[in-house]
N, C-alpha and C positions, 0 to 999 in steps of 0.2 A: 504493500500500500504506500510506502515511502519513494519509492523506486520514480523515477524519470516518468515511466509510461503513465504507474499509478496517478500521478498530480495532472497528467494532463485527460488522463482520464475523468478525475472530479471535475477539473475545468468543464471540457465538453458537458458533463453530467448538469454543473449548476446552470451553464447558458441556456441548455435544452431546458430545463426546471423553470427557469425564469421566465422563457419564452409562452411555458403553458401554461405560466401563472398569469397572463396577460390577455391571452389568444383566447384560452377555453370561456371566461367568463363572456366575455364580446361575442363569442361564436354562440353561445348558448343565448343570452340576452339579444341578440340581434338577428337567431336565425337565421345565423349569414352559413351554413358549414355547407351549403349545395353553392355559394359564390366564391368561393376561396378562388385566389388567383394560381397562376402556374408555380412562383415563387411559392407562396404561402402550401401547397401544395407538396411541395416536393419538402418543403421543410419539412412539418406533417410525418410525410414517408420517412425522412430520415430519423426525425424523433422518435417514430414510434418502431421502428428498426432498432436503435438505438438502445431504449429503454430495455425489450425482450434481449438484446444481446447481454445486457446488463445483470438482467437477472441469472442468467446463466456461469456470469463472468463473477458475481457476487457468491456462488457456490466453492469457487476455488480463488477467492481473494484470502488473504490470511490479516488478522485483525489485533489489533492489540488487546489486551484482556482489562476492562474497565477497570480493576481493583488493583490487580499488580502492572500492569503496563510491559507487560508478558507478551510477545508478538509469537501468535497462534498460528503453528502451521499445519498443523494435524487435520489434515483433509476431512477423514470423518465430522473432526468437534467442530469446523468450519460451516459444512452441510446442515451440521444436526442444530447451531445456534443459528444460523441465516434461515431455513429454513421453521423455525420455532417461536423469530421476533420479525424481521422486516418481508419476507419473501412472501406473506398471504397479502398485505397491504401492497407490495410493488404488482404482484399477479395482477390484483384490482385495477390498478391505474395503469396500466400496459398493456391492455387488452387493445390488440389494433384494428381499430374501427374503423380509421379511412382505408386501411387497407384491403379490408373487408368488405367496403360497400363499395369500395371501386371494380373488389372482382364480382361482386352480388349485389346491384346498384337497387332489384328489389327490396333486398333488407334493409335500407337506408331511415324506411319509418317505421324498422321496430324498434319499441319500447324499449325492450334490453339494451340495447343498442344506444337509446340516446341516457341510459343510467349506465353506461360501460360510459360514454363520452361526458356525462360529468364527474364520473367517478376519477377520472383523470385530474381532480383537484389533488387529490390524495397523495398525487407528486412531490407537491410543495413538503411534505412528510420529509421525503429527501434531503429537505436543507439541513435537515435536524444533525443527520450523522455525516454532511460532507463536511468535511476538513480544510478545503482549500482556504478558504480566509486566515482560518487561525495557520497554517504552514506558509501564507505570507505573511501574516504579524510574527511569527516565527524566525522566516529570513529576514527580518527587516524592512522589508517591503513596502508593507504598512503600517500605519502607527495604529495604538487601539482605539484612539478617538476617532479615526477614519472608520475602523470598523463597525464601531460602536453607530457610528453618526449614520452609516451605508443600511444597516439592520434598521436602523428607526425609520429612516425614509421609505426604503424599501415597504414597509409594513404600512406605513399611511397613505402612502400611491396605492398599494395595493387593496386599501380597504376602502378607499375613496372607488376606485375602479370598479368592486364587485357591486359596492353600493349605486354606481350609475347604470350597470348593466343590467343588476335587478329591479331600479328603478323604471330603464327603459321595457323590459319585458313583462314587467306589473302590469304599465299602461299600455303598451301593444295589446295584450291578452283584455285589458279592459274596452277599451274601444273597438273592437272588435262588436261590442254589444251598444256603438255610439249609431246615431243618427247620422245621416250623411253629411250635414252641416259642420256638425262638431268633426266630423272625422275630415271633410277638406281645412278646415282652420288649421288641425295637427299636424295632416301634410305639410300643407304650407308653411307654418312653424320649422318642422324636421326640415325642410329644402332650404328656409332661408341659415339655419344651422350649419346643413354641411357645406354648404358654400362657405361662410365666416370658418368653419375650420381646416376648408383644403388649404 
């Protein structure tokens, strides 16, 4: 886990984390996941390649032991503690949906399917145990107030976010049951919006 490959492996791990901490709620609150672009797409693919490669790669990582700082390499106790604490919650959020409905584009409106595609919050879980901030506070890198100040922001951008996603798919799902008056003012509202934000 210390090794060269290992740190840039967390890297890739936290950008892909960050990215579906951002993507998923927008995707979900805006019922945008049949418009994703080619980009946004192929990210998608890769993330969720990505993740499943992870879990597998998570079976034969070797980990320090919480109490004595004991670096575990005993392939069984590897399995038997990945498998016992993180690996039912990673199953959960690595389930690859776009990849699935791209080969079975029927399946797209089932049910399962769109609780497999929020369930993919449960990524964020992730940050818990990656390492790489604290092995740059570590090397120097970063100082702790940097880190400190990156987690606080992080967590208000991202509560602010879920809160506007939610907010927007409350009142889609409510005006849906609007008069057609009130529902042209909203359009019109939302157009003059995304203009002001392109």
């Amino acid at each position: 886990p210390n090794s060269k490959e290992g740190f840039r492996a967390t890297i890739v791990t936290l950008i892909l984390v960050l990215y579906s901490a951002f993507l998923i709620p927008a995707r979900i609150g805006f019922d945008s996941e049949q418009n994703a672009g080619p980009i946004s797409t192929g990210i998608d693919f890769i993330s969720e390649v990505w993740f499943c490669w992870d879990i597998v790669l998570n079976n034969y990582m070797a980990f320090e032991h919480p109490q004595t700082g004991q670096l575990i390499t005993d392939l069984s106790t590897i399995r038997h503690t990945y498998q016992r604490s993180w690996m039912p919650i990673d199953c959960v959020s690595s389930v690859p949906v776009k990849i699935l409905t791209q080969m079975a584009p029927q399946v797209a409106d089932f049910a399962i399917l769109k609780t497999f595609r929020l369930a993919k919050m449960f990524r964020l879980v992730k940050l818990l145990r990656l390492k790489a901030l604290e092995d740059l506070e570590d090397a120097g890198y970063l100082s702790p107030s940097v880190v400190r100040l990156f987690k606080i922001a992080f967590c208000f951008m991202f509560l602010v976010h879920v809160v506007a996603c939610g907010y927007w798919m409350t009142v889609m799902a409510t005006c849906k049951m609007c008069d057609e008056e009130t529902m042209y003012l909203f359009n019109s509202h939302c157009e003059e919006y995304a203009l002001i934000t392109q």
